[in-house]
C-alpha positions in Angstrom: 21.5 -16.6 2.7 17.6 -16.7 1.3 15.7 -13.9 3.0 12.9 -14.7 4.9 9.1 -13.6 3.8 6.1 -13.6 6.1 2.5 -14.7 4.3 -0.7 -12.6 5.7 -4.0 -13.6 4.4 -6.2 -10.5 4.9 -9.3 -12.7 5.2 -7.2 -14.3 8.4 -6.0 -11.1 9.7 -9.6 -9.0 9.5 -11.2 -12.2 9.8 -13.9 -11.9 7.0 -14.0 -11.5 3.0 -15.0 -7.5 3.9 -11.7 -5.4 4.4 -13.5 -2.1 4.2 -12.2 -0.7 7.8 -9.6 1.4 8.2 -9.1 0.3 11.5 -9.0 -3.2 10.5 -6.5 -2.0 7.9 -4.1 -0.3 10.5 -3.6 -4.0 12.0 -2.8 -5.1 8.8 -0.3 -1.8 8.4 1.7 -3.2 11.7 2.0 -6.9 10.6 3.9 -5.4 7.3 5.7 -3.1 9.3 6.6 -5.5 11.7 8.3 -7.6 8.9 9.6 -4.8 7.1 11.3 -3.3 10.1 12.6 -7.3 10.8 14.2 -7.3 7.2 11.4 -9.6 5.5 9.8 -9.7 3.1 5.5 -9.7 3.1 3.7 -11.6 0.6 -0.1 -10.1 1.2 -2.6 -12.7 0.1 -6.0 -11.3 -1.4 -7.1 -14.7 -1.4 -11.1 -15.3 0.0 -11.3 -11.4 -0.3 -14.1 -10.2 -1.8 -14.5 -6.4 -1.0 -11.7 -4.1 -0.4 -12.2 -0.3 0.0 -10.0 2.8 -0.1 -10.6 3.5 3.6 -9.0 0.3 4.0 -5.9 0.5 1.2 -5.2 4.2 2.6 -4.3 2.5 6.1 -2.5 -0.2 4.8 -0.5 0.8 1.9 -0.9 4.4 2.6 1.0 4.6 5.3 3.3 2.2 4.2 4.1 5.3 2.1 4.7 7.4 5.0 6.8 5.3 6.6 9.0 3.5 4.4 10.8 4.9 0.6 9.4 3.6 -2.2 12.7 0.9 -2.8 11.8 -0.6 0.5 8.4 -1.2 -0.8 8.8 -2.4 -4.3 11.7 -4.6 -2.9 9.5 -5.8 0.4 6.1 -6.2 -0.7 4.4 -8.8 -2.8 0.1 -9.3 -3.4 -1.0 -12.8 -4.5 -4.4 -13.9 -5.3 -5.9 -10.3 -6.6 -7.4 -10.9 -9.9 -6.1 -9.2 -13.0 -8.6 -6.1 -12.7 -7.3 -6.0 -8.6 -4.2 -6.1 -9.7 -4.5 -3.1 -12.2 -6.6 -1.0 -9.5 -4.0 -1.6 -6.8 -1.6 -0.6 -9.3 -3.4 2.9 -9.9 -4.1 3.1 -6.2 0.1 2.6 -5.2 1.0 4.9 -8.0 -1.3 7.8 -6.9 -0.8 7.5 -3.0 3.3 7.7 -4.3 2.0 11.7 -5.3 0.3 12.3 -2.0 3.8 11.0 -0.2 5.4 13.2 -2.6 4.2 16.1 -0.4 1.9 19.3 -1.4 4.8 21.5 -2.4 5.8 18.9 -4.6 2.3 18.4 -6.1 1.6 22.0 -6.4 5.4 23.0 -8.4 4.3 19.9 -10.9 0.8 21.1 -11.3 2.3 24.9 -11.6 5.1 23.2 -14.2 2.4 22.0 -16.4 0.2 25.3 -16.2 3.3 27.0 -17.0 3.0 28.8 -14.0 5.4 30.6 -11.5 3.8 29.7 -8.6 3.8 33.0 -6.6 
């Protein structure tokens, strides 16, 4: 059986080439969720997008990090129509919101490991 996958267009859903709201970005957050939680899969088009912020990506695919293991992500969740240098700054974005879901205490023992410190 093929699994189903939902296409959102960001320009559609915030309704201009700007997605620089977080607030804006939250509605995107459900739509995925809403797919995710129905066993789809999301293709996110970055087509007609012009200007993205952090504000934005830290609603979206921040809490997507929250919320759901990394697995369900990778497996999930699919971008089309980012340009190579989108892609690559998504790609740093995803894999430095994946430390901030890691937790502090997590963050602090690998900092501490590298320092070569105890932590006490």
């Amino acid at each position: 059986m093929q699994e189903k996958t939902v296409n959102l267009n960001l320009f559609d859903l915030v309704g201009s080439a700007f997605c620089i709201d977080d607030i804006e970005g939250k509605k995107v957050f459900i739509e995925i969720s809403k797919a995710i939680e129905e066993n789809k899969s999301v293709i996110l088009s970055f087509e007609k997008v012009e200007v993205y912020t952090t504000a934005f990506l830290n609603s979206t695919l921040g809490q997507l990090y929250r919320y759901y293991e990394e697995k369900t992500i990778n497996s999930k969740l699919r971008f089309e129509g980012l340009s190579s240098g989108d892609s690559k700054r998504i790609l740093r974005y995803t894999e430095s919101i994946k430390l901030f879901a890691l937790g502090n205490n997590s963050i602090k023992e690998k900092i501490n490991s590298i320092l070569g410190e105890s932590g006490d």
